[in-house]
N, CA, C and O atoms as CSV, one atom per row, in Angstrom:
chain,resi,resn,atom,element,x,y,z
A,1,UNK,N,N,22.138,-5.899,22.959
A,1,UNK,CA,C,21.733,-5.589,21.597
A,1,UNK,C,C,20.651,-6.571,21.156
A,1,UNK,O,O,20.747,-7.797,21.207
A,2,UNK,N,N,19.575,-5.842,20.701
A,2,UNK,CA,C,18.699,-7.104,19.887
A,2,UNK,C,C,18.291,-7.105,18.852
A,2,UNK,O,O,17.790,-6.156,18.248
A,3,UNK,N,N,18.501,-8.522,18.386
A,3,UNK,CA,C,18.980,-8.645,16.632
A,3,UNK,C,C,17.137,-9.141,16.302
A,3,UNK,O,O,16.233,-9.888,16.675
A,4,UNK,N,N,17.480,-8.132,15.389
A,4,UNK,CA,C,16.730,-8.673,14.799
A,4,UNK,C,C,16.061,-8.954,13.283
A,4,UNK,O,O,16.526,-8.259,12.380
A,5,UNK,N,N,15.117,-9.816,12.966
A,5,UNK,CA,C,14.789,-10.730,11.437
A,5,UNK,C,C,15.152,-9.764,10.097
A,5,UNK,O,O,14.586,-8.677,9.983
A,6,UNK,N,N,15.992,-10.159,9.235
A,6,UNK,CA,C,16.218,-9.605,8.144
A,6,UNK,C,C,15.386,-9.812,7.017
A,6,UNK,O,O,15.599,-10.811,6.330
A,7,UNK,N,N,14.262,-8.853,6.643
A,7,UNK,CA,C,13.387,-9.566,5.789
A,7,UNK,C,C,13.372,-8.655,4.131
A,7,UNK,O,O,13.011,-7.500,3.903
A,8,UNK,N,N,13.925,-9.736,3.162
A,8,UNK,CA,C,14.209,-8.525,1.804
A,8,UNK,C,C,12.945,-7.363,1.332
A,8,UNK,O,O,11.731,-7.286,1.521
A,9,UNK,N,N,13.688,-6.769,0.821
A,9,UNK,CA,C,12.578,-5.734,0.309
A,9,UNK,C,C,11.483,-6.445,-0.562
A,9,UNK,O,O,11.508,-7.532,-1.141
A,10,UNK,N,N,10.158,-5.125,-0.431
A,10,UNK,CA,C,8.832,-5.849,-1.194
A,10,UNK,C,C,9.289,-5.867,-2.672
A,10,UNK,O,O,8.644,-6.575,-3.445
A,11,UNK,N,N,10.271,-5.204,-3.108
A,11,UNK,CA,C,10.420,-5.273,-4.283
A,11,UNK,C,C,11.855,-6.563,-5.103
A,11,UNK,O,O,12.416,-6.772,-6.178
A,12,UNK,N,N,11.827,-7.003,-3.897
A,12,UNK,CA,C,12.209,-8.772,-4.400
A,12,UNK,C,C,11.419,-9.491,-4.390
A,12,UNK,O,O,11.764,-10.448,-5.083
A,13,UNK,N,N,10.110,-9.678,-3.829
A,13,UNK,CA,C,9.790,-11.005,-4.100
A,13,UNK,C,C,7.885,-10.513,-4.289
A,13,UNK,O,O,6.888,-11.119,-3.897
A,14,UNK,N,N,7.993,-9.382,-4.938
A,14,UNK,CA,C,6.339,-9.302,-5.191
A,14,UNK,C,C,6.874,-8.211,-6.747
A,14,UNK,O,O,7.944,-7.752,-7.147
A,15,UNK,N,N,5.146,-8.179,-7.319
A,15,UNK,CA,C,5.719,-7.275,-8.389
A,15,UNK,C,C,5.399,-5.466,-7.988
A,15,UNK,O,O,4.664,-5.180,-7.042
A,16,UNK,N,N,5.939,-4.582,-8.691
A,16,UNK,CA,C,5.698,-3.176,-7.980
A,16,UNK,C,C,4.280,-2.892,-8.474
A,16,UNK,O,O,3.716,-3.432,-9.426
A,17,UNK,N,N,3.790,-1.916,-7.631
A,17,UNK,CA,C,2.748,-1.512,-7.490
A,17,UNK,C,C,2.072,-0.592,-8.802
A,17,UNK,O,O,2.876,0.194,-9.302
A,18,UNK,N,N,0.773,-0.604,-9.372
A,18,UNK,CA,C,0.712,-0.445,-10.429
A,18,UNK,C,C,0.222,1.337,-9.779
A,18,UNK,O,O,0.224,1.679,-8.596
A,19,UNK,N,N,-0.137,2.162,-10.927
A,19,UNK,CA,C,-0.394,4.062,-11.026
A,19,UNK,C,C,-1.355,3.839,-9.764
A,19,UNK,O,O,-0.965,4.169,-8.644
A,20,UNK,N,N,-2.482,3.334,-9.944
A,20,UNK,CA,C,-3.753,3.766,-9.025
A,20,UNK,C,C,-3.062,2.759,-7.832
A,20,UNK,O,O,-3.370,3.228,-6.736
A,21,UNK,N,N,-2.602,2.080,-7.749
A,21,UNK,CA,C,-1.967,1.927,-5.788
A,21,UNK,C,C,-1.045,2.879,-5.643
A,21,UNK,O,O,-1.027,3.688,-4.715
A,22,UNK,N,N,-0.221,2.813,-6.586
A,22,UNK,CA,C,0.921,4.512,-6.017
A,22,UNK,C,C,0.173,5.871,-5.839
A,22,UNK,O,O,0.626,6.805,-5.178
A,23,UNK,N,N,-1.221,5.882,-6.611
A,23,UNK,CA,C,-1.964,7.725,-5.938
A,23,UNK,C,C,-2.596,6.843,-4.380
A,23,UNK,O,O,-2.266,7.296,-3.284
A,24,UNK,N,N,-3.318,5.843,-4.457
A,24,UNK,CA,C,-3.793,5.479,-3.513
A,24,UNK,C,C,-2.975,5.810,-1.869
A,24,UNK,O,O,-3.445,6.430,-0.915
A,25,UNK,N,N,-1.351,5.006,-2.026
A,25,UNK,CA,C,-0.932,5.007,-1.196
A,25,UNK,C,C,-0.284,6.803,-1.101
A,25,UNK,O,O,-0.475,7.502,-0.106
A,26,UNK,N,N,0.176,7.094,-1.854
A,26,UNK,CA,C,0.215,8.554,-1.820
A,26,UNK,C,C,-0.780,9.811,-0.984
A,26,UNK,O,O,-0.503,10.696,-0.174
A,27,UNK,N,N,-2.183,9.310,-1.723
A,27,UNK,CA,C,-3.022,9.805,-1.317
A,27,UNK,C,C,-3.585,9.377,0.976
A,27,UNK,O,O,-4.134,9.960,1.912
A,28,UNK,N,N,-3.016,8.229,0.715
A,28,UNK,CA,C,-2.690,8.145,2.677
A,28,UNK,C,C,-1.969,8.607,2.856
A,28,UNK,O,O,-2.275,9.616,3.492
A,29,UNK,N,N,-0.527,8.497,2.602
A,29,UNK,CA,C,0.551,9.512,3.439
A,29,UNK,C,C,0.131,11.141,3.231
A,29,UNK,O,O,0.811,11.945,3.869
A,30,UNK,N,N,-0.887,11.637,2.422
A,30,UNK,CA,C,-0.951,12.828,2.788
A,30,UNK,C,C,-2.277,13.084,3.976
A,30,UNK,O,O,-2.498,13.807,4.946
A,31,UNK,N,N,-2.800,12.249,3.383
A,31,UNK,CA,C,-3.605,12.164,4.789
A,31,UNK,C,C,-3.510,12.025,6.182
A,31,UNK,O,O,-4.107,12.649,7.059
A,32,UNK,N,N,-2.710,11.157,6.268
A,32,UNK,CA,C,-1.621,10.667,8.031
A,32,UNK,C,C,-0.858,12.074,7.495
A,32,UNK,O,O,-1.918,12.702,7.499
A,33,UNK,N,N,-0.129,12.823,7.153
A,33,UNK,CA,C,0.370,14.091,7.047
A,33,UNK,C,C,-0.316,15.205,7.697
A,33,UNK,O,O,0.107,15.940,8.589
A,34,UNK,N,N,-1.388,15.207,7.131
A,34,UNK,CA,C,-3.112,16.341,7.423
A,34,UNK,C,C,-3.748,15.869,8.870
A,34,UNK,O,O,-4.279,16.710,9.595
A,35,UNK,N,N,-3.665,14.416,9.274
A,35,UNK,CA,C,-4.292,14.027,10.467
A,35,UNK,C,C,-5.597,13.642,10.393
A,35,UNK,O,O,-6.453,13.475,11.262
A,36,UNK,N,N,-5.605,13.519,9.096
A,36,UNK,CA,C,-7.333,13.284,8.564
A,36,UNK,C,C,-7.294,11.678,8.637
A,36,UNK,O,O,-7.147,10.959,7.649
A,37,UNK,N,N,-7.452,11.218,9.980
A,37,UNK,CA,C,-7.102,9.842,10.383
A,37,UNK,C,C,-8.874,8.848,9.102
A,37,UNK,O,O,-9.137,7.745,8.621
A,38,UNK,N,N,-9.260,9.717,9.153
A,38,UNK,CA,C,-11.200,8.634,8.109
A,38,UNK,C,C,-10.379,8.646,6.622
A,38,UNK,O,O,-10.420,7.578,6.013
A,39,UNK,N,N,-9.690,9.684,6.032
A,39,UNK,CA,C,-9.395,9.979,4.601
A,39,UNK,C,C,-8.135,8.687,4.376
A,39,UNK,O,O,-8.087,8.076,3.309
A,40,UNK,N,N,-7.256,8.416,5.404
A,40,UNK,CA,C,-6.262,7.609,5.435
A,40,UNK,C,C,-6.823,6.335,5.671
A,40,UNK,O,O,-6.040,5.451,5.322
A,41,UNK,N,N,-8.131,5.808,6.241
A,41,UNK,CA,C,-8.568,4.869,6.571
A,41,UNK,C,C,-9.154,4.409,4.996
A,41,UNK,O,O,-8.711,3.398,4.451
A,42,UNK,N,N,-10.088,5.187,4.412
A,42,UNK,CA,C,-10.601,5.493,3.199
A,42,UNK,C,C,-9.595,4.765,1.962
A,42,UNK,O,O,-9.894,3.802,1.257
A,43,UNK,N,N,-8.501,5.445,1.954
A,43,UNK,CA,C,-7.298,4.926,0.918
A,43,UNK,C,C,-6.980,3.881,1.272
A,43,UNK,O,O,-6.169,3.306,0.546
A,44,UNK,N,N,-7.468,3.147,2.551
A,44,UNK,CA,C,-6.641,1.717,2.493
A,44,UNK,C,C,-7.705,0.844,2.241
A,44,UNK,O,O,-7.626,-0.291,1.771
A,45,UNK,N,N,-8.750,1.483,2.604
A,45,UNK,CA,C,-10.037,0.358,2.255
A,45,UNK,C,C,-9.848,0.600,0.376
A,45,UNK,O,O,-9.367,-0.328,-0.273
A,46,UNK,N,N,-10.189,1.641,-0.187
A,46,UNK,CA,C,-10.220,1.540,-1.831
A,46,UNK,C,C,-9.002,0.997,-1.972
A,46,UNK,O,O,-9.437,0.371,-2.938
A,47,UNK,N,N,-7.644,0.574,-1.902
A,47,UNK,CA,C,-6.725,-0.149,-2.194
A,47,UNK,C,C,-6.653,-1.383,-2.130
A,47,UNK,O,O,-5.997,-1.984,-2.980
A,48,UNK,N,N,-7.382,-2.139,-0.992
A,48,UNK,CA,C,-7.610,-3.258,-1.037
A,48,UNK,C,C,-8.506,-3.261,-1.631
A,48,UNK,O,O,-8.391,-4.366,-2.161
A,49,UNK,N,N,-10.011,-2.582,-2.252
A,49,UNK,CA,C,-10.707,-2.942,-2.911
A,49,UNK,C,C,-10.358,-3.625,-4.380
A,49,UNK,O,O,-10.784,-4.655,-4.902
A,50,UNK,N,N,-9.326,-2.543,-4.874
A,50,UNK,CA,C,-8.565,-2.100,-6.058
A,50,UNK,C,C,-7.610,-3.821,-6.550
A,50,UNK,O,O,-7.468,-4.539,-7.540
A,51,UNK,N,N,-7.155,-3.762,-5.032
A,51,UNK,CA,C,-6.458,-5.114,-5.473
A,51,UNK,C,C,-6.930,-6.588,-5.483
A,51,UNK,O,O,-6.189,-7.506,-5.835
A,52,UNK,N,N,-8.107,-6.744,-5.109
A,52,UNK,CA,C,-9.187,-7.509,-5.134
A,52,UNK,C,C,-9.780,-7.457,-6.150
A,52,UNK,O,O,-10.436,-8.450,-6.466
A,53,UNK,N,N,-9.766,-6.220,-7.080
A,53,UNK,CA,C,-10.488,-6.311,-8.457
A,53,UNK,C,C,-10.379,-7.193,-9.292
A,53,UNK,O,O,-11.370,-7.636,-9.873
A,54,UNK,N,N,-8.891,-7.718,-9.573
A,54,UNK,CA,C,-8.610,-8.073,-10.583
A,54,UNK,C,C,-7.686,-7.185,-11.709
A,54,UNK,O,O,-6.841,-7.488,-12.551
A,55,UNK,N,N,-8.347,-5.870,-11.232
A,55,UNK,CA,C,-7.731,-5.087,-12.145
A,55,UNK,C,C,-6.118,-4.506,-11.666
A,55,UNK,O,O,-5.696,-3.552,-12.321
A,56,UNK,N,N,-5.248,-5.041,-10.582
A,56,UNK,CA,C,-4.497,-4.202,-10.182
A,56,UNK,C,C,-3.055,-5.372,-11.058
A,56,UNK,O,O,-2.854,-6.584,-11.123
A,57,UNK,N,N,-2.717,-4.763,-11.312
A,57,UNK,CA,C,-1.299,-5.566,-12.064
A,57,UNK,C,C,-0.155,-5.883,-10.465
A,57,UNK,O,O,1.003,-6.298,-10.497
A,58,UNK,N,N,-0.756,-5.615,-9.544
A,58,UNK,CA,C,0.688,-6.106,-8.221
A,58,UNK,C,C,-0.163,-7.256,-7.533
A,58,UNK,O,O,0.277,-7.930,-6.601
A,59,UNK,N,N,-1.627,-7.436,-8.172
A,59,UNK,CA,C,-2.520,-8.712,-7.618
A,59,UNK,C,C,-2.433,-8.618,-6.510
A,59,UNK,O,O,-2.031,-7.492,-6.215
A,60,UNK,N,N,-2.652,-9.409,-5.438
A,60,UNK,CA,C,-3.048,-9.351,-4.272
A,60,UNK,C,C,-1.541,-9.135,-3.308
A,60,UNK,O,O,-1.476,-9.293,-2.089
A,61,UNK,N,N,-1.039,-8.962,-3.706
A,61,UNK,CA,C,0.822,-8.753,-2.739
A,61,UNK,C,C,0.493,-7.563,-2.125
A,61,UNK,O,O,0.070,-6.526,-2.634
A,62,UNK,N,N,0.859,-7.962,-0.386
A,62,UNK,CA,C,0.845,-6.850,0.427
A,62,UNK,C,C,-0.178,-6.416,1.057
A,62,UNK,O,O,-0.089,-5.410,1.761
């Protein structure tokens, strides 16, 4: 059997994710859904953009 690292959820020790990261990340899982591997690449680049703004209330976590 191999054990392994127990690590708590993101929602202990960061704050939750504000509207525009939840369509963001939304908007990838439908993409990895569709197979539209550029559209899923796309949502992770504008998400990190997003959270680099300044403007994202979950700041840079994650």
């Amino acid at each position: 059997m191999v054990e392994r690292a127990q690590t708590p959820p993101a929602s202990e020790h960061s704050q939750p994710p504000c509207r525009p990261c939840q369509a963001l990340a939304l908007a990838e899982a439908v993409a990895k859904a569709e197979y539209d591997w550029s559209r899923a690449t796309d949502c992770r680049v504008l998400m990190k953009r997003h959270r680099e703004s300044g403007e994202c209330v979950a700041g840079q976590s994650a």
